[in-house]
C-alpha positions in Angstrom: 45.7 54.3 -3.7 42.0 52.6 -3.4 41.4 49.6 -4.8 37.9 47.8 -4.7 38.3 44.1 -4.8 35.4 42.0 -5.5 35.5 38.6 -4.6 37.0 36.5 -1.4 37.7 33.8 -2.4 42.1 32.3 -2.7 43.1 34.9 -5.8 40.8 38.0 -3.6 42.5 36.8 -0.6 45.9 37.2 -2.0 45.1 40.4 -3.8 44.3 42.0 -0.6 47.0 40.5 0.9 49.3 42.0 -1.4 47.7 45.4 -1.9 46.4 46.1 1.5 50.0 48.1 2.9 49.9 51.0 5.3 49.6 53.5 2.1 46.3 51.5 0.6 43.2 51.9 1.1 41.8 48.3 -0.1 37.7 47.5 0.1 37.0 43.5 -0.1 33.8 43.0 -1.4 31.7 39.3 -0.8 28.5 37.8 0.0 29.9 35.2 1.8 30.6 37.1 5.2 32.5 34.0 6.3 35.0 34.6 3.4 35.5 38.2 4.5 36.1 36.9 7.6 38.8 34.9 7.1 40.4 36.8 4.1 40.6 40.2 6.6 41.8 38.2 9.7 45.4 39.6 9.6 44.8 42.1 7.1 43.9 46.2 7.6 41.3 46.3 4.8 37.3 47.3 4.8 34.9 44.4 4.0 31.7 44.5 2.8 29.4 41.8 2.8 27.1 42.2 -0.2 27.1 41.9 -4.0 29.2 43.6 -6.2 27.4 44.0 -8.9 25.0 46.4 -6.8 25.0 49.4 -8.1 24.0 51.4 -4.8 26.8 49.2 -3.0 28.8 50.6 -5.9 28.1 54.2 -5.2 28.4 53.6 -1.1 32.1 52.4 -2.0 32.8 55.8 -3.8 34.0 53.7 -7.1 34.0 56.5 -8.9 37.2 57.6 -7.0 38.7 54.2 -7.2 42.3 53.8 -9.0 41.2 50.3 -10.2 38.8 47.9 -9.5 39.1 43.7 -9.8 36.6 41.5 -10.0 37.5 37.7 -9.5 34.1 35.8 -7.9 34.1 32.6 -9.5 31.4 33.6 -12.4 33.1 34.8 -15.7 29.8 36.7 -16.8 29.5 38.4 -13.1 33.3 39.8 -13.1 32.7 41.2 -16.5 29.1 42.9 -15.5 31.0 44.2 -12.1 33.8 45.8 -14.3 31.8 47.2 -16.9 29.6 48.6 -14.7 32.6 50.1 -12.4 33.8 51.8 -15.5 30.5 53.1 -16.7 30.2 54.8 -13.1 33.5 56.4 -13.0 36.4 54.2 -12.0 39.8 55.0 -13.4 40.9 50.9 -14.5 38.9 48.0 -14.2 40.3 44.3 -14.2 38.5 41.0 -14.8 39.3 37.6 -14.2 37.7 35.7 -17.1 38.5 32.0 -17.6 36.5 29.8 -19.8 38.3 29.2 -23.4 35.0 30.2 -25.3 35.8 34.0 -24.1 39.0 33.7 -24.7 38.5 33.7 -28.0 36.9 37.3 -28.2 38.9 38.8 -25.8 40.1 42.1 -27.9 35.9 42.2 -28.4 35.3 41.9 -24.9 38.2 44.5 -23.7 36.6 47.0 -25.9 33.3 46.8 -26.1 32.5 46.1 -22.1 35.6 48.7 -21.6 37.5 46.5 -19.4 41.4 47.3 -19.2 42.7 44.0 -18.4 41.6 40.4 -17.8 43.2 37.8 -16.0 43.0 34.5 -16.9 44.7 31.9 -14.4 44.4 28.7 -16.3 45.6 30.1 -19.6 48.4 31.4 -17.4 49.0 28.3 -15.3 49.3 26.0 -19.4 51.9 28.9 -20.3 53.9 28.4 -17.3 53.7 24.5 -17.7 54.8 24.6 -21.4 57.6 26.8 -20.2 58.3 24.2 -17.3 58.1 21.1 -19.7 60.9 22.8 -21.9 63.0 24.2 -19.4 67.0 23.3 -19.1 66.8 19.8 -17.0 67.5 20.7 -13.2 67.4 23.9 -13.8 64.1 26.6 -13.6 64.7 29.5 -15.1 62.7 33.1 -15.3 63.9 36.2 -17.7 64.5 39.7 -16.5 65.8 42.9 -18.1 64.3 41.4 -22.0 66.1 38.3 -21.2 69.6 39.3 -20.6 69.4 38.8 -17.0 68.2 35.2 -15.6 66.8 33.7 -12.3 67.6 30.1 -11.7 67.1 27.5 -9.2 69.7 25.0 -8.7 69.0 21.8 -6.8 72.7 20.8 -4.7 72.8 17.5 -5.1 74.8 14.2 -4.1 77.0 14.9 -7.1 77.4 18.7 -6.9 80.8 19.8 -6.6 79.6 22.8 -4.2 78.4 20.3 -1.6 80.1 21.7 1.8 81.8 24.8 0.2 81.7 28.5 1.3 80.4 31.0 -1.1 84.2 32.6 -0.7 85.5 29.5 -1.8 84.0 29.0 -4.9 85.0 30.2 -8.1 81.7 31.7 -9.1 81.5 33.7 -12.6 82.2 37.6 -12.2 78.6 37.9 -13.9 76.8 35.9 -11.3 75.5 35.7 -8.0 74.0 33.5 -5.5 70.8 35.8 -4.1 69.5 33.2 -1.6 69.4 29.5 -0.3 66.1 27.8 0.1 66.7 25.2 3.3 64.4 23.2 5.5 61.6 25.3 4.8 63.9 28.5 5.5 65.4 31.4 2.9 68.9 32.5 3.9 70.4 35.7 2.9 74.0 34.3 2.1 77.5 36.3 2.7 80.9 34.8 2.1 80.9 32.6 5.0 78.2 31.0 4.2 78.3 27.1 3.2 76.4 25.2 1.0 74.6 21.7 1.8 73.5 18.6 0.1 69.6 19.6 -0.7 69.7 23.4 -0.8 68.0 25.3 -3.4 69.9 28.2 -4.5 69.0 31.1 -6.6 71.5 32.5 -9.0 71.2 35.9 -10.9 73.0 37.0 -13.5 74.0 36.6 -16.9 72.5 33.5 -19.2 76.0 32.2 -20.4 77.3 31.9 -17.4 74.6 30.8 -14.8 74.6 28.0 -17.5 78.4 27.3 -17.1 78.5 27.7 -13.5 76.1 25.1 -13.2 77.0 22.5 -16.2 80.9 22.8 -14.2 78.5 22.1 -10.8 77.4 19.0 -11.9 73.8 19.8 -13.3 73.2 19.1 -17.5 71.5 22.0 -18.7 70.7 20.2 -21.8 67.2 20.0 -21.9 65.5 16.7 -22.5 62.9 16.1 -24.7 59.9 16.0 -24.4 57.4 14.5 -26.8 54.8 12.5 -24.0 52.9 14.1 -22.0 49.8 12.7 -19.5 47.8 15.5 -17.7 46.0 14.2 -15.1 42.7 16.7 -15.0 40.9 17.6 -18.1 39.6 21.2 -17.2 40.1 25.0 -18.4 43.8 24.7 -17.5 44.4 21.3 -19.3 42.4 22.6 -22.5 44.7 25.3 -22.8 47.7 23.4 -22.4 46.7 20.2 -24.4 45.9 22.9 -27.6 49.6 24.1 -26.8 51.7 20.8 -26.9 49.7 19.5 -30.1 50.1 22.6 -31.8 54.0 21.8 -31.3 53.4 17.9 -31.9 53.6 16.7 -28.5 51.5 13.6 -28.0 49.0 14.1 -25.2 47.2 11.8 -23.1 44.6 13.3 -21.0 42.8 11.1 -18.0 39.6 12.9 -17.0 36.7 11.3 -14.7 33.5 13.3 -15.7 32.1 12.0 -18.9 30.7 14.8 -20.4 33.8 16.5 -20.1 35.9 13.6 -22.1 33.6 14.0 -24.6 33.7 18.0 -25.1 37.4 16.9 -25.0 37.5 14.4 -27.8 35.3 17.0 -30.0 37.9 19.9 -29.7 41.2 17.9 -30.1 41.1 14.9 -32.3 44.6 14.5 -32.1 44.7 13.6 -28.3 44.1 10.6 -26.6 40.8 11.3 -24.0 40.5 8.5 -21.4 37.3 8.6 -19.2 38.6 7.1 -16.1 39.7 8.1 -12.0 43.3 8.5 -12.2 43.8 7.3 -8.5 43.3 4.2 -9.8 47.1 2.7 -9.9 46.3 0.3 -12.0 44.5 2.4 -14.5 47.6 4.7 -14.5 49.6 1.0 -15.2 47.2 0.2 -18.6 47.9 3.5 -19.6 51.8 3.6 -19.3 52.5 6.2 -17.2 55.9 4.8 -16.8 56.8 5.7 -20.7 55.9 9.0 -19.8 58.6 12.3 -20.9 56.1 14.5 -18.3 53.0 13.7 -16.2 51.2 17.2 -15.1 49.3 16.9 -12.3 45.7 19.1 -12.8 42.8 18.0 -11.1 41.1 20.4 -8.5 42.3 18.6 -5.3 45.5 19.5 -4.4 46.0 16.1 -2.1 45.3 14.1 -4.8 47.7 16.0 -7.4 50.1 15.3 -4.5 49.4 11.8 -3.9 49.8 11.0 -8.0 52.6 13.2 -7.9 54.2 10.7 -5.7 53.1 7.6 -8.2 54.8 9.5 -11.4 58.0 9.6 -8.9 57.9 6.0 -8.4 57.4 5.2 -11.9 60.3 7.3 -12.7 58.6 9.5 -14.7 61.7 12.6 -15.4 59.6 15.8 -15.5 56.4 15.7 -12.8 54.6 19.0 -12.9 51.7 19.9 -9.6 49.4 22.2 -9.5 48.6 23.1 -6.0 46.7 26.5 -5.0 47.6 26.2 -1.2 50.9 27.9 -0.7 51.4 26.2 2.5 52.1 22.5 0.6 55.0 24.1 -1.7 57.5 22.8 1.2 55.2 19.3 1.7 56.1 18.6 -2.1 59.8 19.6 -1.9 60.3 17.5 1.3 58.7 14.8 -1.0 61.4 15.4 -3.5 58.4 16.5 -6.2 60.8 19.2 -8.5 57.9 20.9 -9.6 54.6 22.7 -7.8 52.5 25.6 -9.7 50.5 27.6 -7.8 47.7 29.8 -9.9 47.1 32.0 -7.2 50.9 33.4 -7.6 51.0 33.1 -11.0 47.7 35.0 -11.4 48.6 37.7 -8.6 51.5 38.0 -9.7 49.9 39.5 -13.3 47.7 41.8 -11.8 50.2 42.9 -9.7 52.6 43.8 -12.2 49.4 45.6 -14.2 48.3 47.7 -11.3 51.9 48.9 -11.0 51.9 50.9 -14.1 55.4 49.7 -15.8 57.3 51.1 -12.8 57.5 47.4 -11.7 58.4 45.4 -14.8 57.8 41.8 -13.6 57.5 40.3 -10.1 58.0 36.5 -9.6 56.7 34.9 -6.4 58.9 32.1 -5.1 58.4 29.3 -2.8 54.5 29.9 -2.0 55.2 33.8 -2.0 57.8 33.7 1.2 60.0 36.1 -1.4 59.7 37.8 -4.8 62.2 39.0 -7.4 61.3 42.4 -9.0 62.5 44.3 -12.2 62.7 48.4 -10.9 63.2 51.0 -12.8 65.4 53.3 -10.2 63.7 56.9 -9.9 65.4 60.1 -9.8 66.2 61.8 -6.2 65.2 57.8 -4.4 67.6 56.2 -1.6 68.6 53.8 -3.6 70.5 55.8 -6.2 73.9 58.2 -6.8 75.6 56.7 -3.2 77.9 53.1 -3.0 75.4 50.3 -2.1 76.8 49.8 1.6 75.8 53.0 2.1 72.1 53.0 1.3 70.7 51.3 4.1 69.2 48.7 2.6 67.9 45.6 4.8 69.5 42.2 4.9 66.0 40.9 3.3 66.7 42.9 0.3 69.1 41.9 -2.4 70.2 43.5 -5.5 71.1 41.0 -7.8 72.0 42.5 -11.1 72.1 46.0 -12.6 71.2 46.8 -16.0 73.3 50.4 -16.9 73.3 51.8 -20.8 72.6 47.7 -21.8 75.2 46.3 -20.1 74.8 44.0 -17.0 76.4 44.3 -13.9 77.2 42.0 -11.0 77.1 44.4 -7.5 79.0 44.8 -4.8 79.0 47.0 -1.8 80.6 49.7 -3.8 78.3 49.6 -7.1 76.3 53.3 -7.5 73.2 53.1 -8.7 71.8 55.4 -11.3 68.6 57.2 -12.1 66.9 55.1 -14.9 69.1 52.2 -14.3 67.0 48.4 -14.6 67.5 46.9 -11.1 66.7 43.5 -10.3 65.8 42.8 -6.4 65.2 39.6 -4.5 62.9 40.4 -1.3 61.8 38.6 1.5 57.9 38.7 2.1 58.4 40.3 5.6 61.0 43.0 3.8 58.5 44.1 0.7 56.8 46.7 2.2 60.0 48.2 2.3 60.6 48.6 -1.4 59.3 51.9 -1.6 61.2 53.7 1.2 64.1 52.3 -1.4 63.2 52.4 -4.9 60.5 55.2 -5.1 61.2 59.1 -4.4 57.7 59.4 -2.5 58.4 57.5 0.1 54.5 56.9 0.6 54.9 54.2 -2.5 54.8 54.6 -6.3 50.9 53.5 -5.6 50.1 56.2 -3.9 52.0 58.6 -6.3 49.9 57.6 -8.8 46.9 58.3 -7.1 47.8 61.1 -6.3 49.0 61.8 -10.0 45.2 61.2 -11.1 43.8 63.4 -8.8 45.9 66.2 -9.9 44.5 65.6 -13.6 40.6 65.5 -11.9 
């Protein structure tokens, strides 16, 4: 498959991480040569250093041959223009990242009329994910797979947990359920039945709602969520707007502390409702005045991640319950867990992680990145004449980084084991380490060059 990527900065850098596999042929387009630089360093991609909205560089690039292009430079008005004009000279889909809340409004006008097939818009997706967060079972995170019959979660093993020094064999765990992976010092384990739990591990169970609930209420983790009806947002830009319009809308009281002042006051115009306080939220005592002890949530969004970190750390020692970070380098996901911080979003994941599941066409139904992308957890439909199907499980081959965790056949969920046959058509959900993904194809897909590639060459057939 090509894809043209324009723009190298953190969400292009991903991208191209992400897309540029033996079978890809991925272009990363920049002025900024340095950005190229570091964004191709251990990637097999072409870079070019010049605009993208040049037409000629356009043509040079063969766009009109493309299978999608995606513009994400930091300018809203430039992505659309590059899309547009990708479209206009021949390429197949065309994606935009488009962020500021005035667009947002006139999206379905936008789509149509500047003929661009999807936009991405981080912040918007970064307040959905935080609402989700805020409302989430307490000690529990959750994500939904196979239309919510199938759930992800992350347990915490704490002091209290009764599975504190136990081998998986020796726990009663639910026939619906299974433990995919535990998340220690930094490292993901692929467990068996020897394996034994420790105080501090972060497991991730699969399987049915009812009774990765149970497992964990018995476990000594409430799943009762608490409520929450105070929120503080440290941060007051695109992401905050979107998520400040969410929680009033649901009659959350918000308190937003923001230090530019022309930015409080655009605040104060669009939501009368919440409290705007012009101030620099690094200073403790202002964070004292304002209560940030009496706090349900305090969500950490200004555009340094050190500092989100840093007041992360003060919401901790205030005992705020629910502390939510933004932080877009993947690297510090294991800084705030060692600091016991619950909580880190990323909006380069969460936004990859979109487009991703958009370029795929529907034969991957979701993807969700975990622990600063070190593994993902896919939704597969299983193809006709692939490995992975109409043979036992132990005999498929399938690496030790690669997990099936639950299969969905005729609506009903099942819990594998070595001896579980997979079906054409069945809903399988995976957990994959990063260094094992590239291998989801050889698996899952009956061209074994990758369902990218087969539907590239699927277009050129229809030329």
């Amino acid at each position: 498959m090509y894809i043209v990527i324009v723009g190298a900065g953190k969400l292009g850098a991903q991208l191209s991480e992400l897309l540029s596999s033996k079978d890809n042929n991925v272009a990363l387009v920049d002025i900024n040569n340095n950005a190229l630089l570091k964004a191709s360093s251990n990637m097999d991609l072409l870079t070019v250093n010049a605009s993208g909205l040049s037409l000629s560089v356009l043509q040079e690039l063969n766009v009109h041959k493309a299978d999608v292009l995606i513009a994400v430079t930091s300018s809203d008005e430039l992505n659309m223009l590059i899309a547009t004009l990708a479209k206009k000279t021949g390429c197949k889909r065309v994606i935009a990242r488009i962020r500021n809340p005035e667009h947002t409004e006139q999206l379905d006008f936008l789509k149509l009329n500047l003929n661009i097939d999807y936009v991405s818009n981080p912040e918007l997706e970064i307040s959905k994910e935080i609402y989700k967060s805020l409302f989430k079972n307490e000690g529990v995170n959750t994500e939904d797979f196979a239309k919510g019959k199938v759930i992800m979660s992350e347990l915490k093993v704490t002091d209290k947990s009764l599975l504190v020094d136990r081998s998986i064999k020796d726990m009663n765990l639910p026939k619906k359920m299974l433990i995919v992976a535990i998340h220690r010092d930094s490292n993901i384990i692929i467990p068996h039945g020897e394996s034994i739990v420790r105080r501090g591990d972060l497991l991730y169970l699969i399987g049915v709602k009812d009774e990765v609930n149970d497992f964990t209420k018995n476990n000594g983790v409430t799943v009762q969520p608490k409520a929450v009806k105070r929120v503080m947002i440290i941060g007051g830009g695109k992401a905050a707007f979107y998520l400040t319009k969410t929680l009033l809308r649901n009659e959350v009281a918000v308190k937003v502390i923001e230090r530019d002042k022309e930015r409080c006051k655009y605040l104060a115009q669009e939501f009368k409702k919440a409290l705007i306080i012009h101030g620099d939220a690094t200073d403790i005592n202002l964070l004292m005045e304002e209560n940030i002890s009496d706090m349900d949530s305090v969500v950490l969004l200004t555009g340094f991640d050190e500092e989100n970190i840093l007041l992360s750390m003060v919401a901790k020692k205030q005992n705020v319950s629910k502390i939510i970070t933004k932080v877009s380098r993947s690297n510090y996901v294991n800084i705030i867990e060692q600091l016991g911080i619950e909580l880190a979003i990323n909006p380069i994941l969460i936004t990859a992680s979109g487009i991703m599941r958009y370029i795929y066409g529907g034969k991957i139904l979701s993807i969700t990145m975990l622990l600063g992308g070190q593994a993902e957890v896919l939704e597969i439909i299983a193809e006709e004449n692939s490995k992975i199907i109409n043979k036992p499980l132990y005999q498929t081959g399938l690496p030790a980084g690669i997990m099936v965790g639950a299969v969905v056949k005729n609506g009903k969920i099942l819990i594998p084991d070595g001896n579980m046959i997979i079906e054409s058509g069945n809903r399988v959900i995976v957990f994959c380490l990063k260094e094992e993904t590239g291998r989801i194809d050889e698996f899952f897909y009956k061209n074994k060059r990758g369902f990218l590639n087969e539907l590239w060459s699927g277009s050129k057939s229809n030329r």
